[in-house]
VOGU-3710 file (C-alpha; in Angstrom, 3 decimals, decimal comma):
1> xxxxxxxxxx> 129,480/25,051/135,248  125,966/25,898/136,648  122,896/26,371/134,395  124,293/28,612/132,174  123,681/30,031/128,698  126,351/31,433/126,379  126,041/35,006/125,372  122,445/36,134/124,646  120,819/39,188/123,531  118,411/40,717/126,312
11> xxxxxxxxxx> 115,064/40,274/126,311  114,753/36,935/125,477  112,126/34,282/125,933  112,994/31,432/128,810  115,795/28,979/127,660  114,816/25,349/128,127  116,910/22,087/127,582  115,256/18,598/126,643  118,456/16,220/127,045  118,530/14,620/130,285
21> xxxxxxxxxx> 115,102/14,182/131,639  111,586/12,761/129,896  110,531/16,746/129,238  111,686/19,368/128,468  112,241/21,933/131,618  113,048/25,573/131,474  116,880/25,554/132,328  116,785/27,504/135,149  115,237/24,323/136,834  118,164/22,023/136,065
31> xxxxxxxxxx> 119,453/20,228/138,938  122,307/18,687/136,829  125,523/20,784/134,922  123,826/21,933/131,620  124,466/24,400/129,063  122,440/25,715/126,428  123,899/27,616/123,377  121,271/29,459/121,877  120,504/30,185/117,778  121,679/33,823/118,569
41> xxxxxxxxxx> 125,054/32,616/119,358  125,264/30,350/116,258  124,490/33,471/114,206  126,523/36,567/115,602  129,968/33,718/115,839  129,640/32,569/112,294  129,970/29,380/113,258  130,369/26,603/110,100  130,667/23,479/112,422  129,502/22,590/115,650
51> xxxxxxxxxx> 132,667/21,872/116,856  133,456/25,549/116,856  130,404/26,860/119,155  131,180/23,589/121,458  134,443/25,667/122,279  132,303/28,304/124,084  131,171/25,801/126,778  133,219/24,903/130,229  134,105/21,196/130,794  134,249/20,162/127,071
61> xxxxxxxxxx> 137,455/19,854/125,399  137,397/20,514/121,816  140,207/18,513/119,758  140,512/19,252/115,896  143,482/17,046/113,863  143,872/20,010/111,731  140,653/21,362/109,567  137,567/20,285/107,849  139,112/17,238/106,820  140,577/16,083/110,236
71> xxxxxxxxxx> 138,895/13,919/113,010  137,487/16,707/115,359  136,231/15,057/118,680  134,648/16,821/122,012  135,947/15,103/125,621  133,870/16,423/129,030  135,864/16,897/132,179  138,359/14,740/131,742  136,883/11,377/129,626  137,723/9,985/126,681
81> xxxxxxxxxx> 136,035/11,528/123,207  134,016/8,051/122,650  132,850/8,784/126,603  130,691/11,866/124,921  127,311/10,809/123,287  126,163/13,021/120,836  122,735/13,363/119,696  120,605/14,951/117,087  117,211/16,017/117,749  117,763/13,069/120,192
91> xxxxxxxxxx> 118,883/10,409/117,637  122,527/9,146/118,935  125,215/9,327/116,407  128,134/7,530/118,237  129,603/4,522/115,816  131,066/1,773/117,851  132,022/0,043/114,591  134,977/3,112/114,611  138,519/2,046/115,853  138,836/4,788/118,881
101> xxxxxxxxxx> 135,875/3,400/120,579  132,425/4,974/119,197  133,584/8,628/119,319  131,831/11,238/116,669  134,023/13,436/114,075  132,045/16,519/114,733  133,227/17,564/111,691  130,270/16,209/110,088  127,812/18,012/112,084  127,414/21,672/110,081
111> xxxxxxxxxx> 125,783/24,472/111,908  123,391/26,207/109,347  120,398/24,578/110,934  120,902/24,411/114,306  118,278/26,002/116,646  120,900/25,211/119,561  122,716/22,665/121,484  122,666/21,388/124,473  125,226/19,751/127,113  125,073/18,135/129,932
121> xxxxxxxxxx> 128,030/17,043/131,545  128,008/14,015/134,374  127,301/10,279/133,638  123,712/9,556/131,557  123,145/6,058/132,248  120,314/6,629/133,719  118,543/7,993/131,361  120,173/6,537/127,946  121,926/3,379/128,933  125,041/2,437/127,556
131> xxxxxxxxxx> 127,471/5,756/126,431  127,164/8,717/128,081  130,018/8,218/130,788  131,024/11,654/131,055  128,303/13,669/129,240  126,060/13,954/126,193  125,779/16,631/123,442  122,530/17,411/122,289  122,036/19,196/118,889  118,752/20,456/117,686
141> xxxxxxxxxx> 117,767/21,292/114,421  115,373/24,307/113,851  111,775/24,568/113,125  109,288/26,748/111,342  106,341/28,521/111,124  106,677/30,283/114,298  105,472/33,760/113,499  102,624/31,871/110,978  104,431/33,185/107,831  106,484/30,660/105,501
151> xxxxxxxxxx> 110,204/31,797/105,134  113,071/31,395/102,904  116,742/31,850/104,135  119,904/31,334/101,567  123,323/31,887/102,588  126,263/31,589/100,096  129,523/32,311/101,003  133,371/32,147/99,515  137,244/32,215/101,330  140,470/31,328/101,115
161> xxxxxxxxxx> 141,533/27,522/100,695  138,767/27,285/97,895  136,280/27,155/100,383  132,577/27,079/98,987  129,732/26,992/101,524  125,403/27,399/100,292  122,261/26,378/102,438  118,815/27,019/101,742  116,021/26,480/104,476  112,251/26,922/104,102
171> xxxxxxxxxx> 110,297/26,603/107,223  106,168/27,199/107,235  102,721/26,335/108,769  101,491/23,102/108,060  97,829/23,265/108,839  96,409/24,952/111,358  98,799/22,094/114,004  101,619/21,721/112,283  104,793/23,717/111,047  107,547/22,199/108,973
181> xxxxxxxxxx> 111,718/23,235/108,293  113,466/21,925/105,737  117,285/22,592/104,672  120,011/21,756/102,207  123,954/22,428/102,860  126,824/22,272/101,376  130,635/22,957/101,746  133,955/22,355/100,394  137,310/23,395/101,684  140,836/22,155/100,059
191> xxxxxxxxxx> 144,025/22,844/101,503  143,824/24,662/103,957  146,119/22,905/105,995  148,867/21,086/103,820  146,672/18,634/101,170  144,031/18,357/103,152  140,414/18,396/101,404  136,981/18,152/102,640  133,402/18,413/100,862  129,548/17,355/101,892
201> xxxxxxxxxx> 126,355/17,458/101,575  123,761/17,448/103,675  119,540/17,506/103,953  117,557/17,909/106,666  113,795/18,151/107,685  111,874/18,265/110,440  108,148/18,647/110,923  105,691/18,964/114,592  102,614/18,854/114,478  100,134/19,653/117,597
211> xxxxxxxxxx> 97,837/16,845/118,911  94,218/16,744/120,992  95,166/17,379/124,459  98,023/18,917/124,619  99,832/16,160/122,834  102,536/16,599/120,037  104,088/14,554/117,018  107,810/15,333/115,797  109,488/13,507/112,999  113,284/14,362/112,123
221> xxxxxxxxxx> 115,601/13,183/109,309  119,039/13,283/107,893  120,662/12,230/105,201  124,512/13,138/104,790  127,073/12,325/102,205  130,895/13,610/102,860  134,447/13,318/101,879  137,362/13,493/103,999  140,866/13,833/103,274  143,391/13,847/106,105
231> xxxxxxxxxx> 146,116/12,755/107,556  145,839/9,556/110,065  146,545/10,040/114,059  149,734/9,098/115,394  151,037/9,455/111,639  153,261/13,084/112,432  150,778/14,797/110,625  151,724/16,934/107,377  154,828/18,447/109,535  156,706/14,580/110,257
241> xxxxxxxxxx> 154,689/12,073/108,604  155,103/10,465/105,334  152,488/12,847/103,574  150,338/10,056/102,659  146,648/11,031/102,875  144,077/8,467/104,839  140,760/8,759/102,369  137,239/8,387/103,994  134,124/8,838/102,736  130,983/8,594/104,829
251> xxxxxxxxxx> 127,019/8,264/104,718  124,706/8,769/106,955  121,248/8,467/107,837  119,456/9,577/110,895  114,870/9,210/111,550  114,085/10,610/114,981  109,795/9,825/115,684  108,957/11,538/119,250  104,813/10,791/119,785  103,275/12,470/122,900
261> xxxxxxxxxx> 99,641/12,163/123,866  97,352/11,476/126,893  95,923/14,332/129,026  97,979/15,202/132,072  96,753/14,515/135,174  96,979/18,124/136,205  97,903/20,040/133,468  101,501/20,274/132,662  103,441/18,010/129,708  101,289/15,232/128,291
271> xxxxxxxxxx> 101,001/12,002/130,074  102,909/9,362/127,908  105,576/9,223/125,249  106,663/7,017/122,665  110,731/7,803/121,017  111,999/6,397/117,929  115,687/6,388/116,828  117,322/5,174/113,829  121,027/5,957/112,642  122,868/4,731/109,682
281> xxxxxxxxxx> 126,369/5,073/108,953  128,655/3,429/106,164  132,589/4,154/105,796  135,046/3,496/103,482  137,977/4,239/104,070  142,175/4,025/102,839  145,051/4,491/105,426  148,708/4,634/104,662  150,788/2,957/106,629  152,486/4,548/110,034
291> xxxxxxxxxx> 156,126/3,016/109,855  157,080/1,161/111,746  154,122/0,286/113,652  151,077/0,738/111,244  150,522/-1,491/108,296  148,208/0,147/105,426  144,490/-0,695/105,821  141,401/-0,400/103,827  137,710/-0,930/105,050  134,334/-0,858/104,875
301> xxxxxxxxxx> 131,550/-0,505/107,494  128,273/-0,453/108,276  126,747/0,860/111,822  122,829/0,829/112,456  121,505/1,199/115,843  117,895/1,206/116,439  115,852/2,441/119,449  112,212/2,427/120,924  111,426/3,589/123,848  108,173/3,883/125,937
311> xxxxxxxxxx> 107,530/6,461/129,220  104,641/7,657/131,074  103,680/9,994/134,222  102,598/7,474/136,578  102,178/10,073/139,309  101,804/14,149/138,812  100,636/16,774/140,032  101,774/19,727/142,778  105,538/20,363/141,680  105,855/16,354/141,670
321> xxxxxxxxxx> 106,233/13,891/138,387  107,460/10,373/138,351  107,706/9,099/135,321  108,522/5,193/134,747  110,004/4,052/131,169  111,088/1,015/129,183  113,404/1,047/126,257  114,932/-1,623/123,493  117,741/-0,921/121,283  119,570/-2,972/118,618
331> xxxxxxxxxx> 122,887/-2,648/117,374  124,448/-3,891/113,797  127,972/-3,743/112,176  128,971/-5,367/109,153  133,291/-4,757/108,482  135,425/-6,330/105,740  138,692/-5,149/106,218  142,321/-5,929/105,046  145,307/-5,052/107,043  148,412/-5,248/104,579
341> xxxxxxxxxx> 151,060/-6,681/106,849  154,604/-7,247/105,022  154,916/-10,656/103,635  157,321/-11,821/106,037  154,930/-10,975/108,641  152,117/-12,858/106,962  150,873/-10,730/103,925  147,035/-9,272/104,077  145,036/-10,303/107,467  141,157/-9,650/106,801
351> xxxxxxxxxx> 139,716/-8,244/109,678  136,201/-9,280/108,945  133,058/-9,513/111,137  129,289/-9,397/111,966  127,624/-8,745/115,055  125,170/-7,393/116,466  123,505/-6,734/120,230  120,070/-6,088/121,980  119,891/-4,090/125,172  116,642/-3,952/126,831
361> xxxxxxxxxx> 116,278/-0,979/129,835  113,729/0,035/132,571  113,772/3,242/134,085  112,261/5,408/136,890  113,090/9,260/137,135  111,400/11,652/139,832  111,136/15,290/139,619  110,179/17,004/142,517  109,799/21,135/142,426  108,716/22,797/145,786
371> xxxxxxxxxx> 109,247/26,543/146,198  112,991/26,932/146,300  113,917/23,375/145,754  114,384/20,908/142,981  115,191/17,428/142,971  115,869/14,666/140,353  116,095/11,187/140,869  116,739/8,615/138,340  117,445/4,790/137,982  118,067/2,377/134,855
381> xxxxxxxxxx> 118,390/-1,298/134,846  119,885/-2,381/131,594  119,666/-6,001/130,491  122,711/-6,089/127,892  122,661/-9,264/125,589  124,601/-12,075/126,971  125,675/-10,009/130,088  125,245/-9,235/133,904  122,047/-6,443/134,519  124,018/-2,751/134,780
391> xxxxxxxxxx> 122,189/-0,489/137,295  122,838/3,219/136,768  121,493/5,721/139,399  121,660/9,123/139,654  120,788/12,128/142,229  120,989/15,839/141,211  119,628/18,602/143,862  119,173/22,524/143,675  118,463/25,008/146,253  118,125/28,761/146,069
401> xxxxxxxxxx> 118,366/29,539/149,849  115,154/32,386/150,183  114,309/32,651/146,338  117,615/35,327/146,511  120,303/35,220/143,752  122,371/32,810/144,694  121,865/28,780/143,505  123,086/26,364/144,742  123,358/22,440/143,096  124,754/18,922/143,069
411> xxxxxxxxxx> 124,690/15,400/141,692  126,193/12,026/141,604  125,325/9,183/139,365  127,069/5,580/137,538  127,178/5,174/133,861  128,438/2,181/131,987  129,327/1,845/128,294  129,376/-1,378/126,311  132,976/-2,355/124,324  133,037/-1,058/121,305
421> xxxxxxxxxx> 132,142/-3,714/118,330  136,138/-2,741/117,187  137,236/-4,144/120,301  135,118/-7,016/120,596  134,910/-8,711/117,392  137,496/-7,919/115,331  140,048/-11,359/114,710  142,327/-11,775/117,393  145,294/-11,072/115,254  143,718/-7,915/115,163
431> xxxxxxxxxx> 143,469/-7,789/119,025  139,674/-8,357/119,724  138,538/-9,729/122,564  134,779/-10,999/123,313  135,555/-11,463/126,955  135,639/-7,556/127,442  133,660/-6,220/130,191  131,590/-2,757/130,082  133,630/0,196/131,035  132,352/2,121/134,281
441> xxxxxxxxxx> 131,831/6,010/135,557  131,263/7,256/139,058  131,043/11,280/138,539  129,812/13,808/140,979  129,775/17,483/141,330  128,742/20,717/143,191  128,114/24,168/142,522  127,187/27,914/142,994  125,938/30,556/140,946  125,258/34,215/141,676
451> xxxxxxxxxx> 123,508/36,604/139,913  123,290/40,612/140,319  120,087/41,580/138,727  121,189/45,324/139,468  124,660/45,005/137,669  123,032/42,103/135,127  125,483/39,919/135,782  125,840/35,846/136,584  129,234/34,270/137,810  129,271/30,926/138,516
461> xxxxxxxxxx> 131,680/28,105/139,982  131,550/24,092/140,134  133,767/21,381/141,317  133,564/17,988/139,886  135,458/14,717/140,149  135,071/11,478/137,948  136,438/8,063/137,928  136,761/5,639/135,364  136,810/2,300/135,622  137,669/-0,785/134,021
471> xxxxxxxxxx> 138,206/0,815/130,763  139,219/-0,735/127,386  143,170/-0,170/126,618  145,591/-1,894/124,059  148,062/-4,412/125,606  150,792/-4,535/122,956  152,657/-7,344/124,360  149,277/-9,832/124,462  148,013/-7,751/121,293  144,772/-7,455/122,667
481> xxxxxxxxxx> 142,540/-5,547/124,197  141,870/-5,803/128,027  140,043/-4,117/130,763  142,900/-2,806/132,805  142,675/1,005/133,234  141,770/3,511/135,822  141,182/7,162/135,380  140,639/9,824/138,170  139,888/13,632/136,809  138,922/16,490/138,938
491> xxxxxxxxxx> 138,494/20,059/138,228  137,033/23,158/138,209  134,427/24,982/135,954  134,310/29,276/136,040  131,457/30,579/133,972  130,945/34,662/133,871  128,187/36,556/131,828  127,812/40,115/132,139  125,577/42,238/130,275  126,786/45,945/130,985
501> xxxxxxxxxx> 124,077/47,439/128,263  121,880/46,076/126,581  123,748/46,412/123,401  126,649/45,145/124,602  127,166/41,152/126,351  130,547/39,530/127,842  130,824/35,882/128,795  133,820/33,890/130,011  134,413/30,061/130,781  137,507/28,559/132,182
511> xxxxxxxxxx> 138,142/24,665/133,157  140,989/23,315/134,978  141,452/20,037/135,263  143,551/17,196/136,391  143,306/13,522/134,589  145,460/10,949/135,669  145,921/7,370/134,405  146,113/5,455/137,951  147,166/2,326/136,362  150,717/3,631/135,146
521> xxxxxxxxxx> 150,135/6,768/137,618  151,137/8,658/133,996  149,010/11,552/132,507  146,647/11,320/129,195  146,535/12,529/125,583  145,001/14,953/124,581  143,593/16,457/127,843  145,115/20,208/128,462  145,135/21,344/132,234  143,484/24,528/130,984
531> xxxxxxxxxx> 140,796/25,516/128,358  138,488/27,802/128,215  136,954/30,953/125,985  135,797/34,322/126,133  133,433/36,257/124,042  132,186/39,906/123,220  129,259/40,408/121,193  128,206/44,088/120,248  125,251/45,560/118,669  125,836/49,154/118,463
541> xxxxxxxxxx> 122,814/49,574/115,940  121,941/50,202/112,272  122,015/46,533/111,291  125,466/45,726/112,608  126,752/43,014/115,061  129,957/42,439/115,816  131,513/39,374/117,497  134,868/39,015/118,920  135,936/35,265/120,466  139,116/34,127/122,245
551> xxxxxxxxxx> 140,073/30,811/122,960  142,716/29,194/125,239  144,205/25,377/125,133  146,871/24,425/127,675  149,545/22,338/127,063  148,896/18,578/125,918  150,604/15,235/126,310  150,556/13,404/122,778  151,869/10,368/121,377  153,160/10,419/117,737
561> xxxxxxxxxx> 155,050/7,399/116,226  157,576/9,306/113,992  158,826/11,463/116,752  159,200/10,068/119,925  161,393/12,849/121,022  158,364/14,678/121,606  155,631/14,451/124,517  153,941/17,510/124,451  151,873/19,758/122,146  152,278/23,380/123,388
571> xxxxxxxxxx> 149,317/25,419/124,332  147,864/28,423/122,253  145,615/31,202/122,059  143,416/32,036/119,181  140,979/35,159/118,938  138,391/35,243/116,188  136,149/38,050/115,000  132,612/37,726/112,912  130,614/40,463/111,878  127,410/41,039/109,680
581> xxxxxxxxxx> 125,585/44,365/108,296  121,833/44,162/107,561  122,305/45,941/104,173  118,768/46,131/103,535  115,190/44,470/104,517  116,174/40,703/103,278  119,631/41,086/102,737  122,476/41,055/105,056  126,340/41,101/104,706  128,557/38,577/106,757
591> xxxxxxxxxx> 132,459/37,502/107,539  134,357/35,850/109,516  137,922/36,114/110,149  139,769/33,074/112,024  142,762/32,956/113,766  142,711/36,974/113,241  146,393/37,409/114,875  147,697/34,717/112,573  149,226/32,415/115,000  151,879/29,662/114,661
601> xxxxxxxxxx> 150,065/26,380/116,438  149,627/23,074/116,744  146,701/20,770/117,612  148,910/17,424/117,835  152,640/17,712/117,603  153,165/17,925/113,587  149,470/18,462/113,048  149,421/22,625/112,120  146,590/24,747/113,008  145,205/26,496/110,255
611> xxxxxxxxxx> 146,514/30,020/109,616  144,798/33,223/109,249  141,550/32,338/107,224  138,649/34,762/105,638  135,189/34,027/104,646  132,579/36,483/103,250  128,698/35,837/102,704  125,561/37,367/101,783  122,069/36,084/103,373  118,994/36,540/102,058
621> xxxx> 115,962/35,890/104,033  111,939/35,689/102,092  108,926/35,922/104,553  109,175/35,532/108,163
//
C-alpha cells in the first residue's frame, strides 16, 4: 500500500513515521510502503490489543490461536510471523530463544497507551540488521504535557467471559524542556473460548526532554508480567485436541535511551544520535503432549538482547542528508528444558543450553528531497560473530509527476536474519544444528496513489514480490534443522480513504497474495489468498462517535496432528462496532461489541473464534 494512514478525523496535524530511516520524516515523504495508524483510530475502534488495529493495515496478516490467551502473530506479504520485527518506542521485542523462530505473541502488547503504530513493509536490513525480512512493526507509546497542563485519564471497563480491564495514565510538563507519561494496565479474560484464561499487568513510562540546539533526550521503559493459558499449535485446539492446557507465564522488560544533540549544519534534525536498546524476557512454560508426535515439555528461558548504536549527518543541507552509522548488539539465552519422551524411547531428554552472539554493523543511508522527488538509499555491512560479513542494500524512490495528485513509488532491498538460538543450540536429539546459515530476503515493490482533493478522497494500489531464501525448516527424517527452503510471494495491496463530510470517514484495504513453497512447489500455513478490512467512523455530534469495522480472511492451509483429514481452515467475515458518548466534561461512556453478527469461525481448524462478545467502560479524563 502507498503512504497511507487509516481513518482520521479532518483537520489534523501532518502524520510522520520514525521506523525506517535515522529521523523522523513527515509520511507523505516516504519513499518505502508505510502505514501509520494514528491515536484517533486506537480510540474510536476500542481497540484492547494491538493485534486488533494491525488488522486495519494492507500486507499484514493477522493470526490469533483463539483469544487473549492464544499465540497471536502478524506475517507481511507473504513471510513467516518470526520474519516481522516488532518494536516499541524502537526497542525490538522479537525472542529467538522461542521455538517458531523469534516471532512476537502480540497478545502481550495492550493498546491503552499507544500514541500509534507504525509499519513498514519490505526487507529492513539495512537499517536494523538481522530480522526484519519482510517488515517491521513499530509501536509508540504516548507522551505528555503537550497542551502544558498535567492530565489524568482512567478507564475501567467489564464484559462477558469475566473480563476485567483498568489503566491509569498521567502525562505533564517536566520543566520548562521536558514532559513526562506514565501508565499502569491491567486485564483479565477467562473463558472465553473453551478454558482458556489470560491476565497481565503492565507499566509504562516515558519521558523527553528538549536539549540546547535543537537537540532532544527520550528515555522509555516497560515492565510486563502475564499469564497465558491456551491450547498448544498443532494440538486440534479445544474442538479435537486432548483439552490439555499449555501454561506460560512471561516477564518482560524493555529501556529504550534515544540522545540527539549537535547543531545541524543547516537547520533541520540535529546532527548526531546515540540509541540504546535493552529487552528482557523470561518464560516458563508447561505443554501437554500432542499424541503421537509431541512428547510433554516444560521450560524455562531467558532472552536479553542489547543494542548501541551511533549515527551522524556527515553531509546536509539543500533537500540532501547522508547520514553514516555504526551499531553493536549482543544477544543472551539461558534454557533448561525437559522433553518427557516415553521410557522406551529414552525417558526425559534435557534440552539445555547457553549462548550468546555479538553482531557489529556499519551503515550509510542517503536522503535526497528535490521538488517533486525523493530518494532513499541505504547500505549495512553486518559482521555476525563467527560468520561471513552480510551486506544489505536498499533503494526506495518517489515521484509526483508536476506536484499534481498522483504519487508515484518503488523500492528493492536484501535482508538477512540470523537462526534462531532454538534452532541452533538446542541438543541434537532435539534437532539443533550450529552449522545453520542466515536466512535471506530479496523484496521489491511499486506503486500509485491518487488523491481528489475536490471529492477528499485517496485510492491507492501496489504490487510487490518477495523471495525467501535459504530458510530454516524441520527435516523429520535427519531430525534436524536445515537450510533447505525457498519461498516466492507476490501480491497486491488496494488502500481507499474517502472522507465524504467531515463528520463522516470510510477506508478500505484489500491484499491478495500468492506464497508458494518452491522447494515442495506446495502452498504455506497460515497465509490466506485474501485479507483485508473496511471501516466507517461517524461523528454525527453531541459527544458521540460511532465506529463500525469489517474484516475478511480467506481460506488457509493448516496442519493439525489429530486430524489429518483436514487441510484447510475456511475463510470468514467478522464486523465489529465501538461506540462512546461524552456524557459530560471528564466523563465519557464506551462499548464495544465483537463479532456483532455472531459468527461460527475458525482461526486454525479446531481452534474456535470467539463468539459474540460485549464490553462496556467509563473514562474519566483530569486536566488536559
Amino acid at each position: 500500500m502507498p503512504n497511507a494512514a487509516a481513518p482520521l478525523p479532518p483537520a489534523t496535524p501532518p502524520t510522520f513515521y520514525a521506523t525506517a530511516t535515522v529521523d523522523e520524516r513527515p509520511l507523505d515523504t516516504a519513499a518505502g510502503s508505510v502505514t501509520v495508524i494514528e491515536r484517533q483510530t486506537v480510540d474510536a475502534a476500542a481497540a484492547r490489543t494491538v493485534a486488533e488495529l494491525l488488522r486495519y493495515a494492507a500486507g499484514v496478516v493477522v493470526s490469533p490461536a483463539g483469544t487473549r490467551g492464544g499465540f497471536t502473530t502478524a506475517a507481511i506479504r507473504g513471510g513467516d510471523p518470526n520474519f516481522t520485527l516488532v518494536l516499541l518506542d524502537g526497542v525490538p521485542l522479537n525472542d529467538v530463544t522461542d521455538p517458531v523462530g523469534g516471532a512476537f505473541n502480540l497478545e502481550g502488547l495492550p493498546a491503552a497507551a499507544v500514541e500509534r503504530i507504525e509499519i513498514v513493509r519490505g526487507p529492513l536490513s539495512s537499517y536494523y540488521g538481522s530480522t526484519g525480512l519482510a517488515g517491521a512493526i513499530n509501536v509508540i507509546t504516548r507522551r505528555g504535557g503537550a497542551d502544558g497542563e498535567p492530565s489524568v485519564q482512567i478507564d475501567v471497563e467489564g464484559g462477558d467471559a469475566d473480563q476485567r480491564r483498568g489503566f491509569a495514565g498521567a502525562g505533564g510538563r517536566l520543566g520548562e524542556r521536558g514532559d513526562y507519561f506514565a501508565g499502569v494496565s491491567y486485564e483479565e479474560e477467562r473463558e472465553r473460548v473453551a478454558a482458556e484464561r489470560f491476565e497481565q499487568l503492565e507499566l509504562s513510562a516515558k519521558a523527553a526532554f528538549a536539549l540546547r540546539d535543537g537537540g532532544s533526550l527520550r528515555l522509555t521503559t516497560r515492565i510486563a508480567d502475564w499469564r497465558a493459558r491456551d491450547y498448544p499449535e498443532a494440538s486440534g485446539g479445544p474442538r479435537f485436541g486432548s483439552g490439555e492446557l499449555r501454561r506460560t507465564d512471561h516477564d518482560e522488560l524493555g529501556l529504550g535511551l534515544d540522545l540527539r544533540f549537535g547543531a545541524a549544519a543547516a537547520g533541520g534534525a540535529p546532527r548526531h544520535r546515540l540509541n540504546g536498546a535493552f529487552y528482557q524476557h523470561r518464560l516458563d512454560r508447561r505443554s501437554p503432549g500432542v499424541f503421537p508426535l509431541v512428547p510433554p515439555s516444560r521450560e524455562s528461558t531467558t532472552y536479553r538482547r542489547s543494542r548501541l548504536g551511533w549515527a551522524s549527518a556527515v553531509l546536509g543541507g539543500r533537500g540532501l542528508v547522508l547520514h553514516a552509522g555504526a551499531e553493536i548488539e549482543n544477544e543472551e539465552g539461558d534454557n533448561d528444558s525437559v522433553l518427557a519422551l516415553p521410557p522406551f524411547l529414552g525417558g526425559e531428554v534435557t534440552g539445555d543450553y547457553r549462548i550468546d552472539r555479538t553482531t557489529g554493523g556499519l551503515y550509510a543511508e542517503l536522503i535526497r528531497q528535490r521538488g517533486d522527488l525523493v530518494l532513499e538509499l541505504g547500505a549495512r555491512l553486518d559482521l555476525p560473530q563467527g560468520r561471513g560479513a552480510e551486506l544489505s542494500p536498499r533503494l526506495a524512490v518517489a515521484y509526483r509527476p508536476g506536484g499534481g495528485a498522483t504519487r508515484l513509488r518503488g523500492s528493492v532491498g536484501r535482508a538477512f536474519k540470523l537462526p534462531s538460538f532454538f534452532a541452533l543450540a538446542s541438543p541434537p536429539q532435539l534437532g539443533g544444528n550450529p552449522e545453520l546459515e542466515p536466512e535471506v530476503a530479496i523484496g521489491a515493490d511499486v506503486g500509485v496513489e491518487h488523491e481528489m482533493p475536490g471529492a477528499d478522497l485517496t485510492l491507492g494500489v501496489t504490487l510487490f514480490a518477495n523471495r525467501f531464501d535459504d530458510l530454516v525448516d524441520f527435516d523429520f527424517e535427519r531430525f534436524t534443522h536445515l537450510n533447505r527452503a525457498r519461498v516466492d510471494a507476490v501480491g497486491l495491496e488496494l488502500h481507499l480513504r474517502w472522507t465524504p463530510r467531515s463528520w463522516l470517514t470510510f477506508a478500505a484495504d484489500l491484499t491478495r497474495q500468492e506464497v508458494e513453497d518452491r522447494t515442495t512447489g506446495a502452498g504455506l500455513r497460515g497465509r490466506p489468498e485474501w485479507a483485508g478490512s473496511a471501516r466507517l467512523r461517524l461523528a454525527p455530534g453531541a459527544g458521540a462517535v460511532l465506529w463500525l469495522d469489517g474484516q475478511l480472511v480467506g481460506a488457509r492451509l493448516d496442519q493439525q496432528i489429530p486430524v489429518p483429514s483436514r487441510t484447510v481452515a475456511p475463510g470468514y467475515a467478522l464486523v465489529g462496532l465501538a461506540g462512546s458518548w461524552q456524557l459530560a466534561r471528564r466523563w465519557q461512556l464506551r462499548g464495544r461489541i465483537d463479532n456483532l453478527m455472531d459468527r461460527d469461525y475458525e482461526t486454525f481448524i479446531g481452534f474456535p473464534g470467539a463468539s459474540r462478545g460485549l464490553r462496556l467502560g467509563l473514562r474519566h479524563r483530569i486536566g488536559g
